[in-house]
Short mmCIF file of the C-alpha atoms (twelve columns), coordinates in Angstrom:
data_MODEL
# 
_entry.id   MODEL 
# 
loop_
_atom_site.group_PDB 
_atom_site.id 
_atom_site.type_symbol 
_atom_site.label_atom_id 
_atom_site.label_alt_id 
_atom_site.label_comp_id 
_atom_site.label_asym_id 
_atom_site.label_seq_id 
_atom_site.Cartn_x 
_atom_site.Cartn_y 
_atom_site.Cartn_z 
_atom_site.pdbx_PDB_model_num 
ATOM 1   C CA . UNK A 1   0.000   0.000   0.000  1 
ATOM 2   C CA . UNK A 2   1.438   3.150   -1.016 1 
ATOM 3   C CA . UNK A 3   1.925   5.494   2.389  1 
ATOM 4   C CA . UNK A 4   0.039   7.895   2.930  1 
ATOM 5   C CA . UNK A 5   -2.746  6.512   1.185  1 
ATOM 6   C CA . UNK A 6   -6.027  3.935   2.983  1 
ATOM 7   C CA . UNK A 7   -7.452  1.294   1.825  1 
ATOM 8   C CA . UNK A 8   -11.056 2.753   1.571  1 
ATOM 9   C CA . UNK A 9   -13.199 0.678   4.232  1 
ATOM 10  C CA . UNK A 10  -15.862 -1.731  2.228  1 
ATOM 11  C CA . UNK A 11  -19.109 -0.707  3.651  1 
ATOM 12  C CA . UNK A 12  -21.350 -3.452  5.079  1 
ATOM 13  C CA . UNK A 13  -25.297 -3.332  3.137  1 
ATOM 14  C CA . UNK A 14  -27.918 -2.571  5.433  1 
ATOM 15  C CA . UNK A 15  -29.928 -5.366  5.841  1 
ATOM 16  C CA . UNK A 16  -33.387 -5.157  4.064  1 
ATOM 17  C CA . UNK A 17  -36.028 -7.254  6.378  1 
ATOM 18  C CA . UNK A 18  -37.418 -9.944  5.061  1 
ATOM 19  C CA . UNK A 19  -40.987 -10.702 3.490  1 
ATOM 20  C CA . UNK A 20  -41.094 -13.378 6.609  1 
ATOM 21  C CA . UNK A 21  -39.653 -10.911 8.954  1 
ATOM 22  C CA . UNK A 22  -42.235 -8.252  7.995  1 
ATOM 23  C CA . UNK A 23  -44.914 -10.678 8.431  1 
ATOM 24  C CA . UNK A 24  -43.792 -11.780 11.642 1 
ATOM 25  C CA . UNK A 25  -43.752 -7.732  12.531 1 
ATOM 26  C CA . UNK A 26  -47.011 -7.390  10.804 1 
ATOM 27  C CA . UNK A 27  -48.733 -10.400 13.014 1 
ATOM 28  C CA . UNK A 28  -46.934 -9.075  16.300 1 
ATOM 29  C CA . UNK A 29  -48.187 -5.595  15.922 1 
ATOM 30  C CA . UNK A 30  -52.110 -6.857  15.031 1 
ATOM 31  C CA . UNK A 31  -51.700 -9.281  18.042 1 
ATOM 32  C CA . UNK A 32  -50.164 -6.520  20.379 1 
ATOM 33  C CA . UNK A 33  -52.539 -3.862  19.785 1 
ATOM 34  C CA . UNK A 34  -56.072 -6.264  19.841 1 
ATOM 35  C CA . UNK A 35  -54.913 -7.571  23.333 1 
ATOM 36  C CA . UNK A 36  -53.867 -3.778  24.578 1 
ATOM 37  C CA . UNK A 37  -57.928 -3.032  23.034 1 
ATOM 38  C CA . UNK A 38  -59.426 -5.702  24.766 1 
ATOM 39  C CA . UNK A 39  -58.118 -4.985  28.001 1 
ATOM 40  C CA . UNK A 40  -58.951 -1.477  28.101 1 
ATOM 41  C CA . UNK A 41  -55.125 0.030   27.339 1 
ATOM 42  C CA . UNK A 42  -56.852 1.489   24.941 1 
ATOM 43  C CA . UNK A 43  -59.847 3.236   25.788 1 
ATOM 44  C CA . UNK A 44  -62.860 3.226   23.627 1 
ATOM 45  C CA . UNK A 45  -63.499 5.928   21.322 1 
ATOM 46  C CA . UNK A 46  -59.724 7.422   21.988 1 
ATOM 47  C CA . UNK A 47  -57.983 8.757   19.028 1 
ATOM 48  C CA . UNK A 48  -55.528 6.415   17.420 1 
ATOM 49  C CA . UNK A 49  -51.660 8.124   16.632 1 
ATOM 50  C CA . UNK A 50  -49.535 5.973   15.150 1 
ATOM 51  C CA . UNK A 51  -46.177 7.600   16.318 1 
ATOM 52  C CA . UNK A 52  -46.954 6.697   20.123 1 
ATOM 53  C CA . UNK A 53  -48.337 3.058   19.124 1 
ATOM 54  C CA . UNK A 54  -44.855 2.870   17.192 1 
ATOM 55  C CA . UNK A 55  -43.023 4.003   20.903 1 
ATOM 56  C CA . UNK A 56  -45.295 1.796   23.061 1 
ATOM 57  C CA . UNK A 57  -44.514 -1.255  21.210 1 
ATOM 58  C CA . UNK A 58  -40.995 -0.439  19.985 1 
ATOM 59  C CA . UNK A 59  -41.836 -1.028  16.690 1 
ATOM 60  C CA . UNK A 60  -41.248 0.712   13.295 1 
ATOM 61  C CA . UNK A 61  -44.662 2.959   12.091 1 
ATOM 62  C CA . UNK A 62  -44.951 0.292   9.258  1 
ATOM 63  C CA . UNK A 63  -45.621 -2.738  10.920 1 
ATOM 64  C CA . UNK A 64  -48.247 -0.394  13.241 1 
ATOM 65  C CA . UNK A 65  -50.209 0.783   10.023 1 
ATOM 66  C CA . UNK A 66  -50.762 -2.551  8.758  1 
ATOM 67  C CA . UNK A 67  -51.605 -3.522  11.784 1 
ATOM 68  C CA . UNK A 68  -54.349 -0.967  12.053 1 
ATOM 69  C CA . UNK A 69  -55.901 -1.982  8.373  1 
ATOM 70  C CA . UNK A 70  -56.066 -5.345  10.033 1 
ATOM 71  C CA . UNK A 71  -57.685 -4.076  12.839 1 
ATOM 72  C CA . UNK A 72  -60.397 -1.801  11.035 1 
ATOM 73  C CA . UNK A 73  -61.435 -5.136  8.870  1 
ATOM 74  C CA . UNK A 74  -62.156 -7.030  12.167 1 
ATOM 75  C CA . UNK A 75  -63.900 -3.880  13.673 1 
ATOM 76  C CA . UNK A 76  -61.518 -3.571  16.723 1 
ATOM 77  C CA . UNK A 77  -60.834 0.544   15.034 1 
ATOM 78  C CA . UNK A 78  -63.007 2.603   12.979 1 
ATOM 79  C CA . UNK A 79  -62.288 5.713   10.729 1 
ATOM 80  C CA . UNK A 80  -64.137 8.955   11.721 1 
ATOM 81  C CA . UNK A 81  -64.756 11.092  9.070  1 
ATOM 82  C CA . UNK A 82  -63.973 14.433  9.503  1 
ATOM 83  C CA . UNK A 83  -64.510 16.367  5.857  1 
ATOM 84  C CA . UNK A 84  -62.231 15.042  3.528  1 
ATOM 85  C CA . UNK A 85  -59.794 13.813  6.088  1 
ATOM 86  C CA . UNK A 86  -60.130 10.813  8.425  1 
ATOM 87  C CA . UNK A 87  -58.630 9.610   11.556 1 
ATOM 88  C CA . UNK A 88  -58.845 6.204   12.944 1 
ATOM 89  C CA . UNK A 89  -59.995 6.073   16.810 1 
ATOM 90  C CA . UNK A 90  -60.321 2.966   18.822 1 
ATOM 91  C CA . UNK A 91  -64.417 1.003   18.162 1 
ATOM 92  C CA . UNK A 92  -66.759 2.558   20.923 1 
ATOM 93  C CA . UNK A 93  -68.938 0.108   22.923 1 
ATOM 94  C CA . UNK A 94  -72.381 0.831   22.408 1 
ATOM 95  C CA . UNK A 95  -75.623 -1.609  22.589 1 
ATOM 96  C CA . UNK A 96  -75.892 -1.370  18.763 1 
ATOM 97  C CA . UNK A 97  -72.832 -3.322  18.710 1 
ATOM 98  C CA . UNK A 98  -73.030 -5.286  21.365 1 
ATOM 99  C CA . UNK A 99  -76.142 -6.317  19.749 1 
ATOM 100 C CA . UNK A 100 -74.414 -7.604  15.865 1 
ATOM 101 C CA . UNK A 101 -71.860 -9.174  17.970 1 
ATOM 102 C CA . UNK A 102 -73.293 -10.473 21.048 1 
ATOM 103 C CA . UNK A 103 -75.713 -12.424 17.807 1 
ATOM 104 C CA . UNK A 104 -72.715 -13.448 15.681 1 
ATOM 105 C CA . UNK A 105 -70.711 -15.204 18.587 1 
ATOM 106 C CA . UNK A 106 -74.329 -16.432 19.564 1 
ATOM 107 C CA . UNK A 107 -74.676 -18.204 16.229 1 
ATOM 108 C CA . UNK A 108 -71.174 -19.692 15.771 1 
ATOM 109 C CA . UNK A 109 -70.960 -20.912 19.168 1 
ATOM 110 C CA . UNK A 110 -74.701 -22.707 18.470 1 
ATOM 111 C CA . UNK A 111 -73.477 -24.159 15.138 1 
ATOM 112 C CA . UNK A 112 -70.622 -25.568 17.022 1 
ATOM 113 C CA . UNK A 113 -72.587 -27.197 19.998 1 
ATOM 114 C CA . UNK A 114 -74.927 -28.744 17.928 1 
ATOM 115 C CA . UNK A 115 -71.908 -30.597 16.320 1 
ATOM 116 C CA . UNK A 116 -70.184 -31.367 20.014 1 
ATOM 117 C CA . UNK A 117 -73.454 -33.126 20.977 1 
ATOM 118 C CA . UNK A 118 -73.334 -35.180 18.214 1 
ATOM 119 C CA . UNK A 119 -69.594 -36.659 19.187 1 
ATOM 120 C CA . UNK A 120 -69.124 -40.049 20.433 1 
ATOM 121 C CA . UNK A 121 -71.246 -40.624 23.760 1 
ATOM 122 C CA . UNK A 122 -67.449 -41.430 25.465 1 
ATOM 123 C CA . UNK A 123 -65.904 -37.818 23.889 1 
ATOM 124 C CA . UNK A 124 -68.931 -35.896 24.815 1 
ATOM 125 C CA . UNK A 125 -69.260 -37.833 28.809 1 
ATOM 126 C CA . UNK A 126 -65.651 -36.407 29.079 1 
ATOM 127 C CA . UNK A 127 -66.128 -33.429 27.988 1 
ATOM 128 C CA . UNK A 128 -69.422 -33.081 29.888 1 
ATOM 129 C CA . UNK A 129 -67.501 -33.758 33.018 1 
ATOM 130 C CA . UNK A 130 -64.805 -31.043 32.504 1 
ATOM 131 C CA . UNK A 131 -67.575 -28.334 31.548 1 
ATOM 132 C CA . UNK A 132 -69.151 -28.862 35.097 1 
ATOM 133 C CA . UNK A 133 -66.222 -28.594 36.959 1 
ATOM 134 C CA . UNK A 134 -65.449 -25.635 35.136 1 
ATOM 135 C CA . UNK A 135 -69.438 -24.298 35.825 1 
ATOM 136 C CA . UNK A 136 -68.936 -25.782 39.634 1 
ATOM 137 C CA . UNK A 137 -66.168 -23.356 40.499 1 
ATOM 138 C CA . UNK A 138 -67.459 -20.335 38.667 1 
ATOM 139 C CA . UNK A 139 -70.897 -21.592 41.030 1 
ATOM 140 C CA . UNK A 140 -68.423 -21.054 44.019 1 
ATOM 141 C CA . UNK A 141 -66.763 -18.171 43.393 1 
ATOM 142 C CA . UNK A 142 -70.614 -16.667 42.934 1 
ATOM 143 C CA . UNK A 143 -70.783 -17.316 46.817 1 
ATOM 144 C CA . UNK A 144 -67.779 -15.591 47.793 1 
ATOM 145 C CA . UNK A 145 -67.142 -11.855 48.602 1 
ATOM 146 C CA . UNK A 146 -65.611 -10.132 46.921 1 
ATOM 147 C CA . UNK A 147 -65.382 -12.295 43.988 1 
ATOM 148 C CA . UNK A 148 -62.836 -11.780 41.637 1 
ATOM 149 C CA . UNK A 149 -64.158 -11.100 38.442 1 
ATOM 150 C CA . UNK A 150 -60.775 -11.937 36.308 1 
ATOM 151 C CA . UNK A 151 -61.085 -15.338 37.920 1 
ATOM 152 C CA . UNK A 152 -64.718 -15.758 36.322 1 
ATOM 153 C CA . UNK A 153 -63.745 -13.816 33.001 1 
ATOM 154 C CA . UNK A 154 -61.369 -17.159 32.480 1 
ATOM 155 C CA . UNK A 155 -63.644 -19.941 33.341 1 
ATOM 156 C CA . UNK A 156 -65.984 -18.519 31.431 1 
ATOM 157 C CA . UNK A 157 -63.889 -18.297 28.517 1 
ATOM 158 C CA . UNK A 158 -62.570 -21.463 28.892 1 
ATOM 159 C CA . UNK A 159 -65.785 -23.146 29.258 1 
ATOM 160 C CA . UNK A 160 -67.019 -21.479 25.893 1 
ATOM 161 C CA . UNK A 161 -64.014 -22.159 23.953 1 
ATOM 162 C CA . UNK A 162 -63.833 -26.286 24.903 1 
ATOM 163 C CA . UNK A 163 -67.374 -26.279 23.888 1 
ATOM 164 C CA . UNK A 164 -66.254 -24.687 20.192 1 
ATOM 165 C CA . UNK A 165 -62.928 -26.633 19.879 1 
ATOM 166 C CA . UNK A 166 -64.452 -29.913 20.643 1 
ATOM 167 C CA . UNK A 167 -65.914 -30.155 17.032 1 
ATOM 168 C CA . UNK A 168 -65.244 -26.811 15.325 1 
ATOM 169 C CA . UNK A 169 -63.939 -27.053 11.582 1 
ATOM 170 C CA . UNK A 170 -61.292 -24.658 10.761 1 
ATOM 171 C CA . UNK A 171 -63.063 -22.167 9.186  1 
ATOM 172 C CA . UNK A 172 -65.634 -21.491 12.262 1 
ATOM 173 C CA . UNK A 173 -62.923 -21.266 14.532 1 
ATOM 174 C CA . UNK A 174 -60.672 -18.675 12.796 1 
ATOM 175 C CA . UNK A 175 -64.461 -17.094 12.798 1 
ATOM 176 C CA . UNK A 176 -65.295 -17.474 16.191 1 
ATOM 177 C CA . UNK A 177 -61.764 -16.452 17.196 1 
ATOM 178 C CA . UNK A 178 -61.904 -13.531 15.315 1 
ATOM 179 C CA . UNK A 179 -65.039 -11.701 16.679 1 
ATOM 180 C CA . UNK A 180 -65.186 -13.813 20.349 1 
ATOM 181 C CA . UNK A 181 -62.225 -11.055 21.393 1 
ATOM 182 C CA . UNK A 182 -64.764 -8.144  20.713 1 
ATOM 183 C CA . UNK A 183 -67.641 -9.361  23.163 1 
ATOM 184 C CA . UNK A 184 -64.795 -9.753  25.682 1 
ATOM 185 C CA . UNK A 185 -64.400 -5.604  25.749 1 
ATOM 186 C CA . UNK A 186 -67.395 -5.358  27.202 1 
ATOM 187 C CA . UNK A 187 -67.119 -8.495  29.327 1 
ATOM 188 C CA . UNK A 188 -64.155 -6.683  30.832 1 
ATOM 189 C CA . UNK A 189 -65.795 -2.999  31.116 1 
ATOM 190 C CA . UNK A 190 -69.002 -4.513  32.523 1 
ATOM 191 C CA . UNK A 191 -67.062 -7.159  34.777 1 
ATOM 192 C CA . UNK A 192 -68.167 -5.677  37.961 1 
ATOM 193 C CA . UNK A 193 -71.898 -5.733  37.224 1 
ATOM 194 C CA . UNK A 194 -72.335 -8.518  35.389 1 
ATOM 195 C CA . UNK A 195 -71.053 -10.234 38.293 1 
ATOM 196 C CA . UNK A 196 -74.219 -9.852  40.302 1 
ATOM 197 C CA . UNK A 197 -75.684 -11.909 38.229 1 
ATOM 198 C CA . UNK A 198 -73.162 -14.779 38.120 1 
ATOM 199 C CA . UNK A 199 -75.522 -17.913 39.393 1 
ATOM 200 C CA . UNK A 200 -78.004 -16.685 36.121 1 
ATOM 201 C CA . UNK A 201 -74.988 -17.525 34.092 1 
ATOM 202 C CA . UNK A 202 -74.491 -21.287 35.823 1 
ATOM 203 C CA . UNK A 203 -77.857 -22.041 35.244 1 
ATOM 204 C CA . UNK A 204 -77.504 -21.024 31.542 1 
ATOM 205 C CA . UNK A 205 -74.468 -23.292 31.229 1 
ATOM 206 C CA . UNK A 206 -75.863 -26.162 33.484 1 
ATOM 207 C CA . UNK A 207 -78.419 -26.536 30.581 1 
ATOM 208 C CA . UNK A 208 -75.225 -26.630 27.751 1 
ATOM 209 C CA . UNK A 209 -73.671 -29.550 29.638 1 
ATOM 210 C CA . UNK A 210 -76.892 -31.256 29.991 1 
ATOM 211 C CA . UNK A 211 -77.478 -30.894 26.566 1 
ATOM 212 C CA . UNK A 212 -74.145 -32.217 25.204 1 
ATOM 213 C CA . UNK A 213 -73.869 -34.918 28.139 1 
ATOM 214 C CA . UNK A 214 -77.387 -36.634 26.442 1 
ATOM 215 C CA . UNK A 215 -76.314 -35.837 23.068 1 
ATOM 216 C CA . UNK A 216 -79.141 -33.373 22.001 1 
ATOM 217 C CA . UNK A 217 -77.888 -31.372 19.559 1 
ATOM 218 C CA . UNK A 218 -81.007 -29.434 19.395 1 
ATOM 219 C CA . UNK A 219 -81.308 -29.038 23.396 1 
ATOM 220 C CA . UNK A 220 -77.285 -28.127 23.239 1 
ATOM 221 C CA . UNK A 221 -78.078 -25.359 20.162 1 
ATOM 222 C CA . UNK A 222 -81.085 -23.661 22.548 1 
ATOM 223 C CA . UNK A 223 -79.165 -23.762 25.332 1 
ATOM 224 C CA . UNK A 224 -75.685 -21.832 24.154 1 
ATOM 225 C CA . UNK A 225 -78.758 -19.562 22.112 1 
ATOM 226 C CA . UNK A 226 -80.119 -18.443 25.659 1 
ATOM 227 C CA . UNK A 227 -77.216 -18.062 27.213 1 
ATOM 228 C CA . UNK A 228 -75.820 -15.913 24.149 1 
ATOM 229 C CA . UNK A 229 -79.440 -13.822 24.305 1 
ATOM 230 C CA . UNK A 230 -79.384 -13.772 28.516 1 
ATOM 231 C CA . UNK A 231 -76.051 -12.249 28.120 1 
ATOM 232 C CA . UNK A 232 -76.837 -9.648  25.919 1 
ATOM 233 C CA . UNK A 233 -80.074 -8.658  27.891 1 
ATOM 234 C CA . UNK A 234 -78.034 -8.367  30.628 1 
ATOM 235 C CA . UNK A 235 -75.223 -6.583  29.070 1 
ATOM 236 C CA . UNK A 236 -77.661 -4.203  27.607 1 
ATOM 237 C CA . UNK A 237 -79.343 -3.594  30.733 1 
ATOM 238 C CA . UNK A 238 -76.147 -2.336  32.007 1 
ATOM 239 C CA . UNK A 239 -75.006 0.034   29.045 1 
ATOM 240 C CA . UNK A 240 -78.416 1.637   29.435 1 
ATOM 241 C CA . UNK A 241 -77.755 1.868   33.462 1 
ATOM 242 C CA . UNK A 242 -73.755 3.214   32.628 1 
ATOM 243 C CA . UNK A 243 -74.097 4.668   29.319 1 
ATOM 244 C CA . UNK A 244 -71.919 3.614   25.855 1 
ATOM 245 C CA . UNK A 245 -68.047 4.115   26.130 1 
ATOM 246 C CA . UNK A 246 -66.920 6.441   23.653 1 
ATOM 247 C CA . UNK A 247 -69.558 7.171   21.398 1 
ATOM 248 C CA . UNK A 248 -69.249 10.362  19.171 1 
# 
């Protein structure tokens, strides 16, 4: 090497992310910000900036915009039109929609029990079994003060989904997973008052297990129907009591 004179320095590419690493991103932000929604992290009817959901999560603003598409499609955000410019905000909770989806989740959850009655009498005395123990402590906790309504949230949940993913098909359980996550805002918001009301609920379900443990398909589809329709009477009954949560 002559002196005086450096061997210029190669310099290194910058690394362009992959199609499966933006996917990955893509998938992480969608599942990030649904979970923060359904919790409450995000409060209904707030506005939605992309910047601070970019901070929060520690993510680029790319992954956080697709995330957000995925998001409006699946009604966890809506676009409020303001003239010719829009701004997403997160979904409000309001009776109208507790209504379409309190129905929807209703229906697919029906469909699904009228297939889990129709399993093998061994499959269904199994599952039978697990659903009451599941229904028996939720009865308990109803008896206890104070009860802990995050406790309930998850045997609830968990009693409703075994009941789906006994016999589901693919297809109704990417649907059922899809929307099931929007009735659980107002599970959550309502939590404390729905509550009161608890042993209603473990009547509802004694009359699901019943229904599967005989293998009544049509018993099993009324009785996930009246719990579905109790719910939502009961739901609305508080949203008219408390008002909607960020309705503009």
């Amino acid at each position: 090497m002559i002196a005086g004179i450096r061997k210029p320095r190669r310099s290194t590419p910058s690394k362009t992310p992959s199609r499966v690493e933006r996917g990955a991103s893509l998938t992480t932000a969608f599942q990030d910000l649904r979970k923060m929604i359904v919790m409450g992290q995000l409060s209904p009817g707030s506005w939605v900036v992309e910047a601070d959901l970019a901070k929060r999560l520690g993510m680029s603003r790319t992954p956080i915009r697709g995330a957000l598409q995925w998001l409006q499609r699946e009604g966890y955000v809506i676009e409020h039109k303001e003239g010719k410019k829009g701004r997403i905000l997160i979904a409000p909770l309001t009776k109208e929609d507790a209504h379409e989806l309190y129905t929807i989740v209703g229906h697919l959850e029906s469909l699904a029990g009228m297939h889990t009655a129709t399993l093998p009498a061994e499959q269904r005395e199994k599952l039978a079994d697990e659903l009451a123990a599941l229904n028996d402590e939720m009865n308990q906790i109803a008896t206890q003060r104070p009860v802990d309504p995050r406790r309930v949230f998850d045997l609830d949940k968990e009693f409703h989904a075994r009941v789906v993913e006994a016999s589901a098909g693919p297809r109704l359980l990417a649907l059922h997973r899809s929307v099931k996550p929007q009735v659980e805002r107002y599970w959550r918001l309502y939590a404390s008052s729905i509550i009161n009301e608890l042993h209603v609920s473990v009547a509802e379900h004694n009359g699901i297990v019943a229904g599967i443990r005989k293998g009544d398909p049509a018993a099993t589809q009324e009785a996930l129907a009246r719990n579905w329709t109790g719910g939502l009477d009961r739901i609305s009954g508080l949203i008219d009591l408390f008002g909607e949560r960020g309705s503009w």
